[in-house]
N, C-alpha and C positions, 0 to 999 in steps of 0.2 A: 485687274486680274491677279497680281502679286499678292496682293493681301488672302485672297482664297486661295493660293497655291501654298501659301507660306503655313498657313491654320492647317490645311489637310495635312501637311509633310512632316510638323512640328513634333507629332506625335511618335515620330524616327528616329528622334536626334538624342535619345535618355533610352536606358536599359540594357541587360545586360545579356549577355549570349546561351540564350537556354531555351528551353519552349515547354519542359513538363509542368504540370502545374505542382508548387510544390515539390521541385522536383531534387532527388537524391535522397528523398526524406519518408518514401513509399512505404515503405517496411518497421519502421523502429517502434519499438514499443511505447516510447518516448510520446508518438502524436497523438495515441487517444482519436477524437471528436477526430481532425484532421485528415485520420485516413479512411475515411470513406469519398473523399472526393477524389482518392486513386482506384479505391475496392468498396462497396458499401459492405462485401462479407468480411472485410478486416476486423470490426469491431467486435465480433460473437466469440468467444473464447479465447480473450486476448489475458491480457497482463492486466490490463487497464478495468478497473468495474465502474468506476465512472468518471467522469474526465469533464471540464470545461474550457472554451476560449470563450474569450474577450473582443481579442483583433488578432488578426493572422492578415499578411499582406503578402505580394510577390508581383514584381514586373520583367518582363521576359522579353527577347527582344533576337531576330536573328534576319539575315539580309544574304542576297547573294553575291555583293558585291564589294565590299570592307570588312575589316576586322573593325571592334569595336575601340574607337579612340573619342570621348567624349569631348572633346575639346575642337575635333575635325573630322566628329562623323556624317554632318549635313553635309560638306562641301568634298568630302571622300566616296559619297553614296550618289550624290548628283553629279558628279564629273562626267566629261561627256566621254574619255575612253569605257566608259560603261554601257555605251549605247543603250540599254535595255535593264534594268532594274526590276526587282521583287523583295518585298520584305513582310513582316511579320511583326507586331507589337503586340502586349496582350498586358493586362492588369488585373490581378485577383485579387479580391479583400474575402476574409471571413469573418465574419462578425459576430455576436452572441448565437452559442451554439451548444451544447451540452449531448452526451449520450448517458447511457446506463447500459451497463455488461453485464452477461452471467456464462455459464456453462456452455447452453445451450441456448439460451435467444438472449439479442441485444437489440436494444433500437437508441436512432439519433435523430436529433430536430437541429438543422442549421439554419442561418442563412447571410448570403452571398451576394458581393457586387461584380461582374467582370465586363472589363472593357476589351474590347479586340478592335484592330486597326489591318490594312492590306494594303500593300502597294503592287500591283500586276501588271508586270512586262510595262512597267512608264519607259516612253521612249526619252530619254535624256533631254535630246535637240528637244524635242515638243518644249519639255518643262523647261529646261534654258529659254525659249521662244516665248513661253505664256508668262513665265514669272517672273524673270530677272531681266530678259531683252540684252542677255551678253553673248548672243550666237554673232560672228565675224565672216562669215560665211555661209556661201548656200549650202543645202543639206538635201540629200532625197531621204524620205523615211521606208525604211523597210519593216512593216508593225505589221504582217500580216493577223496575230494576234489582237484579242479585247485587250485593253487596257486600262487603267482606273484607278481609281482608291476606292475602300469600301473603309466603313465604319460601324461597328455596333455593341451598342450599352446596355444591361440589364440587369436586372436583382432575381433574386430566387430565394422562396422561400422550400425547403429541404424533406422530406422527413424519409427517413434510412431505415429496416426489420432487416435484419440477418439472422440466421441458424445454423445449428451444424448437423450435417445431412446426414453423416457418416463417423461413427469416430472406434476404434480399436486401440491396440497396446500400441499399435506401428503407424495407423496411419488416421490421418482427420481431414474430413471434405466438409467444406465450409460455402455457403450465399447467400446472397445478400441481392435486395433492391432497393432502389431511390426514388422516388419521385416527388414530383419535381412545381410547383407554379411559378409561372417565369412574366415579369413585368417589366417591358422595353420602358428604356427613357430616351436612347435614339437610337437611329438608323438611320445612315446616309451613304449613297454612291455616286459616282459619277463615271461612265463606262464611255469609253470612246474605241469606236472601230471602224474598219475599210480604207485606214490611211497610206498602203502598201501603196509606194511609188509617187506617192505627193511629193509635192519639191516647198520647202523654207526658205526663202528666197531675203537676203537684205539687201536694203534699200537706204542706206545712210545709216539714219537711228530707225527708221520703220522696222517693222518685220513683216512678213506675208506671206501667206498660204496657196499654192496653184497647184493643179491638177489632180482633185482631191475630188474625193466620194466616200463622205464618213456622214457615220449615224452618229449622235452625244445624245446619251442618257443618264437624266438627275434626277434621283426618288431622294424624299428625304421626310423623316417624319422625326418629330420627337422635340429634344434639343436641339436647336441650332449655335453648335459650341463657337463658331464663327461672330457669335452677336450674343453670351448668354450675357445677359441682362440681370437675372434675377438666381442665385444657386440653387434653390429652393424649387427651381424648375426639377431637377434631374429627379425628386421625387415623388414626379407627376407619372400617371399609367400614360405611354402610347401606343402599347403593343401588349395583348395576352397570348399567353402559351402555356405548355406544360410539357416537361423533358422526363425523362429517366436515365437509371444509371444502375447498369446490371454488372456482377459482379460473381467469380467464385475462385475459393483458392483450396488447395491439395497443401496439407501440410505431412513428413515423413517422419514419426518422431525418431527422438532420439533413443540410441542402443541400449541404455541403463541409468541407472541412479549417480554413479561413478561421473558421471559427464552431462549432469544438471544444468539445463541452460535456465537462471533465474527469472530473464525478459520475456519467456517466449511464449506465456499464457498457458493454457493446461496442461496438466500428464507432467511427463517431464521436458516438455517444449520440444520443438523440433530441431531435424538437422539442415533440412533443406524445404524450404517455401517456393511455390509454384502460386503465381493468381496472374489467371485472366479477365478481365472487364470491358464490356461496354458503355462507354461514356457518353453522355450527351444525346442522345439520341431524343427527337420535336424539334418543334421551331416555334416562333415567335411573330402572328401578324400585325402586322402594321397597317395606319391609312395614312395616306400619303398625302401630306402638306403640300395642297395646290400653290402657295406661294413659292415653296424654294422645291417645285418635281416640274422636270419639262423635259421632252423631245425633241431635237430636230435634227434634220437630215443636210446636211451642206455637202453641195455640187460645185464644183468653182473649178470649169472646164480648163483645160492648158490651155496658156496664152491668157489666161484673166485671172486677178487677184483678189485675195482678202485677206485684207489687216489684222493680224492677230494680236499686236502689242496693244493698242487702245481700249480693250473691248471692257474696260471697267472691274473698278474695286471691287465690287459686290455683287452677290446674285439677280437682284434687281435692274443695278446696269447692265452686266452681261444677258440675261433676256430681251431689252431695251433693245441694246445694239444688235443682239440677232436677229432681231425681227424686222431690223431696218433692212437688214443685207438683203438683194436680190438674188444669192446666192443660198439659201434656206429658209426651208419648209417646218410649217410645224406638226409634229407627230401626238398621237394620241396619249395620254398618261393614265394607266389604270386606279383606282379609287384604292384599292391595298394591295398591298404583297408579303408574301412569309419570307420571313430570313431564317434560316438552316441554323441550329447550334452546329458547335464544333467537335462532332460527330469524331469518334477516334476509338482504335480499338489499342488496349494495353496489356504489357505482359511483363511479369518480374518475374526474375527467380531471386533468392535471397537464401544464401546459405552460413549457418555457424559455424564458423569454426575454430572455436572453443575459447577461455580462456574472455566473453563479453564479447569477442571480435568476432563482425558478419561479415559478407561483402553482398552486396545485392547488383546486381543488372537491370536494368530495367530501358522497356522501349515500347514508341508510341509512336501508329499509324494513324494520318491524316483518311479518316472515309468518305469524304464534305468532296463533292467535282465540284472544282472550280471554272471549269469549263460550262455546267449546266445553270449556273447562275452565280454571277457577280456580285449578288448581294449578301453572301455566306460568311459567318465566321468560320475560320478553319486554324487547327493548329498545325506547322510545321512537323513532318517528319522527324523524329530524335530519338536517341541511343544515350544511356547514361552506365556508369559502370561506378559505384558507390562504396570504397570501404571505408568501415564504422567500428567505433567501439562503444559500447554502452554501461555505463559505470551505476552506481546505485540512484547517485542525484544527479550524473551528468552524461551527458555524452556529447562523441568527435566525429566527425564525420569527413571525408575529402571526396566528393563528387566531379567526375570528369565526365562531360557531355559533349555528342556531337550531333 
């Protein structure tokens, strides 16, 4: 069992403290292509008339439990005064992507890799108990919550039409949409629940479980990153969908000629920028790899045990020895299931003031319940507060997020 706790958690121990995508970067004239995966109406009336990436990368990373010290954030985020953990990983690429701008209509073609990873309410003692076998005493677990990891991979391909709806001396209303074709290469969960009140009980070097009424559920399609074998797997289709990504922003211009901002795309650019967006909205179904998807339901009444340290490296032993136990049942596993994108509503304001110097705000709500299914990517709630200066060839920028 160490070997699969260690692969799933792996994905915790790298990245940095943030969760927008791209984030502090929402507003600058500077990204071209780029900002339509905060606004797709950014691009119509900008600075930029046509723009290309290459690669554009970001990995994001935030936990309830540690600050981020890469050197002892496995063994900082698993401690047991933690009782209870949640985290969040996510990895963006953009890949060849190009727009073209005008006045009045712009359109973009991307496309995108994102990984996203979950760790929910893991009960400590458990993962000390399955993975390492360094728990010294007994434990009752109090998990009235799901708990688990989730996992999911995919590529998109993009294509973005913005316009501007509205525009005067003083003011310009700008939207934009996305959409989206979305190609899983994996998806994997593992959800455990009803362990409120079970007791961990050691026995020497053994470990063991009593007085427990939990369900374990494993869906997994796609890559199995536990055993990839071949790189050339990730892309393979095992899941289709289709997303969008709705967008619109208010810009105020500016008062006169006198106070020319040069970045800020038509007119005489504005003073203060307003955009709201919905991101991500579809999902991605998947069919479910009968080899590594299984249910079962374990009873193991007080007063009788079962060995949790032995139960095997792999998913194949671990099934094995479930099945031996007289202590669980096996449950049914549906043929597919859809996983949720990461579903978020966003809002910047972004104001000049003057002189190249902006300061932008910006913040993003998680809309994905984690509560109604386990198998969802979702991003972390987060606040970023961004001043910038933007020079003819260059610009600075110091982003503070929370």
């Amino acid at each position: 069992m160490k070997k699969i706790f260690i692969a799933l958690t792996a994905l915790f121990s790298v990245g940095v403290s943030a969760q927008q995508p791209f984030s502090g970067i929402r507003s600058s004239s500077y990204l071209g292509v780029q900002s339509t995966l905060s606004n797709p109406a950014n691009i119509v009336a900008s600075s930029k008339k046509w723009d290309v990436n290459l690669l554009s990368f970001q990995v994001n990373f935030a936990n309830n439990a540690t600050d981020l010290k890469l050197s002892s954030v496995k063994d900082d985020l698993f401690k047991l005064e933690n009782d209870k953990i949640s985290g969040v990983i996510n990895a963006d690429v953009l890949g060849p992507s190009f727009m073209v701008g005008g006045s009045k209509f712009a359109f973009a073609l991307t496309s995108r890799a994102r990984v996203f990873a979950h760790l929910n309410n893991l009960n400590t003692h458990l993962f000390k108990a399955l993975s390492e076998n360094k728990l010294t005493e007994n434990y009752v677990l109090q998990s009235p919550e799901n708990q688990g990891v989730t996992a999911n991979g995919w590529s998109e391909i993009g294509g973005t039409f913005s316009m501007v709806l509205f525009q005067d001396l003083n003011h310009v209303i700008k939207a934009g949409v996305t959409a989206k074709l979305l190609q899983g290469f994996t998806s994997s969960y593992v959800q455990i629940n009803g362990l409120k009140d079970a007791k961990i009980e050691i026995d020497g070097n053994e470990v063991y479980l009593s007085n427990a009424n939990a369900g374990v559920v494993m869906l997994n399609s796609g890559v199995d990153f536990t055993n990839l074998k071949n790189v050339s797997d990730i892309t393979k289709s095992y899941g289709k969908g289709i997303g969008f990504d709705l967008g619109l922003v208010y810009e105020r211009q500016l008062e006169g000629a006198d106070d020319w901002c040069p970045n800020c795309g038509i007119g005489r650019g504005y003073r203060y920028k307003i955009g709201v967006s919905l991101l991500d909205i579809g999902g991605i179904k998947y069919s479910s790899n009968p080899q590594n998807s299984f249910q079962y339901l374990l009873n193991v009444p007080a007063g009788k045990r079962f060995r949790l340290d032995n139960l095997g490296d792999n998913l194949t032993q671990i099934q094995e020895n479930l099945k031996k136990s007289e202590y669980v049942k096996t449950g049914g596993i549906s043929d597919s299931y859809k996983a949720s994108l990461p579903t978020s509503l966003n809002l910047i304001f972004d104001y000049y003031a003057g002189s190249r110097f902006f300061v932008e705000f910006a913040s993003q709500f998680n809309l994905v319940s984690k509560e109604d299914s386990a198998k969802n990517a979702y991003y972390a709630n987060s606040y970023s507060l961004t001043p910038r200066f933007e020079g003819k060839y260059f610009w600075i920028l110091f982003a503070i997020e929370l």
